[in-house]
N, C-alpha and C positions, 0 to 999 in steps of 0.2 A: 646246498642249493645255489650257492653263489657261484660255483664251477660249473653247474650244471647249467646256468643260464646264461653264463660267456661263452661255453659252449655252443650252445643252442643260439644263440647270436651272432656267435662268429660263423656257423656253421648256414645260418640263412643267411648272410650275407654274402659268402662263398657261394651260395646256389644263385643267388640273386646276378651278383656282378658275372658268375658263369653265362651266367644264360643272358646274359644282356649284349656279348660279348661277337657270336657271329651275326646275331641280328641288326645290333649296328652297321658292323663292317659290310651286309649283305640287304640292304633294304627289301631290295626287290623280291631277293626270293623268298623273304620271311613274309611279303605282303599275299605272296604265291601261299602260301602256308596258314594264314589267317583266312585268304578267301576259301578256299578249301573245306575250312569247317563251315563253312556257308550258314553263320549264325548271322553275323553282320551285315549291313546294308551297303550295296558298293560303295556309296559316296566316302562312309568311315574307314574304308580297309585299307587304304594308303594313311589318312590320319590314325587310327590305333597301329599300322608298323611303322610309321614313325615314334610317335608317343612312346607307346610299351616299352620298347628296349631301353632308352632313356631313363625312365622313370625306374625300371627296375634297378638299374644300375644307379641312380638317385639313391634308392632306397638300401640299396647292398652298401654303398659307401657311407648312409646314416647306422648302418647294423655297423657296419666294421667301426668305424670310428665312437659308435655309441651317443650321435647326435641326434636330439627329437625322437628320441626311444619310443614314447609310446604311442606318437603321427608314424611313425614307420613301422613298429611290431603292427598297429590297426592295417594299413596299408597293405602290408607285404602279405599280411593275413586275409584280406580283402580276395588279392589280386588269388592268392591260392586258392581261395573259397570259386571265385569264377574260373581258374583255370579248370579245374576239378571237377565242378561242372557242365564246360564246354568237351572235357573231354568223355563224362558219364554221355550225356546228351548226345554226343555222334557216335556212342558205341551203340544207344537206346535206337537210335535210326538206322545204325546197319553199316555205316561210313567207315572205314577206313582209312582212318587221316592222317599224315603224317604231323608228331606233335610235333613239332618248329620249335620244340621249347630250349636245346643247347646246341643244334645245329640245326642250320637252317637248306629248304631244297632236298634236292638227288642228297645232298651229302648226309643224311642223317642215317644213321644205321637200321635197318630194320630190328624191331624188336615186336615183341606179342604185347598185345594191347591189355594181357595182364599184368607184366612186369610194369608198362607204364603206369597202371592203376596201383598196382603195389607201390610204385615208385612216389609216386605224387600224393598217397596218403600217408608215407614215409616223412614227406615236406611240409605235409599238414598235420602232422603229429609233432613238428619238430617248432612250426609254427604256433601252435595250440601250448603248447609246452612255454614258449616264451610270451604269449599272451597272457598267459597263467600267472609267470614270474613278474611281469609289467605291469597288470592292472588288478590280480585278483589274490595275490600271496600275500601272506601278514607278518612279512618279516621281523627282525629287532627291532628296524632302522624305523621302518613304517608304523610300529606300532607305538614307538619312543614317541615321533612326530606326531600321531595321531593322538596320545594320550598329552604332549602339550597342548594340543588345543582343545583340550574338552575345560569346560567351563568347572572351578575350581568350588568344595563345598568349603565352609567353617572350619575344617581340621585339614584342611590342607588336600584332601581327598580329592581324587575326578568323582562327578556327579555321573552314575550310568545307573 
């Protein structure tokens, strides 16, 4: 288990800081890319392409380094929940959008709006996976810590 969710951490961190990557160095046409999905209201679509790529990259360097694990598995998990989403939501409307999610503009490859779906529920599995290992798995380590502080009977016993 403990391989398994270094992996899965290192592995969303790697998706994370990918994709944070041309959208920084390309503001504009990642903002081209957000408006596009025409979910947002203009006022935010230059504030979220700014933000976003930022914060992603925030979060892929709290996954790689392993700092505030579970403000960034909640996070990174968050933002996948809304990518995932926005992009179910403009397939349900008929839209054909380009995802802007590892490159941004004309530069992104075309591909079929399944693989993206396969693709993005591959991140959210991979994400669900370390959310698991973060907040809801009952390790050694976890369960030592939790049984120190259960309140002690007469023979020395935890009280459950």
């Amino acid at each position: 288990m403990r391989w398994a969710r270094l992996a899965a951490r290192l592995t969303l961190a790697g998706i994370f800081i990918y994709a944070s990557i041309d959208k920084i160095a390309h503001p504009a046409a990642f903002a081209k890319d957000v408006y596009n999905y025409q979910i947002l209201p203009d006022a935010l679509i230059n504030l979220a392409s700014l933000v976003l790529p930022w914060l992603e990259l925030f979060l892929g360097l709290c996954l790689l380094a392993g700092l505030w694990l579970p403000g960034a598995v909640l996070t990174a998990n968050g933002l996948l929940v809304v990518f995932l989403a926005a992009f179910i939501f403009n397939m349900a409307r008929g839209l054909d959008v380009n995802c802007g999610c590892f490159s941004t503009g004309s530069d992104a490859p075309a591909m079929s709006a399944g693989f993206y779906l396969l693709r993005d529920f591959g991140f959210f599995a991979v994400g669900g996976f370390l959310f698991y290992a973060v907040f809801l798995s009952r390790g050694p380590q976890r369960q030592e810590k939790e049984s120190a502080l259960m309140p002690k009977n007469g023979n020395g016993g935890a009280l459950r």
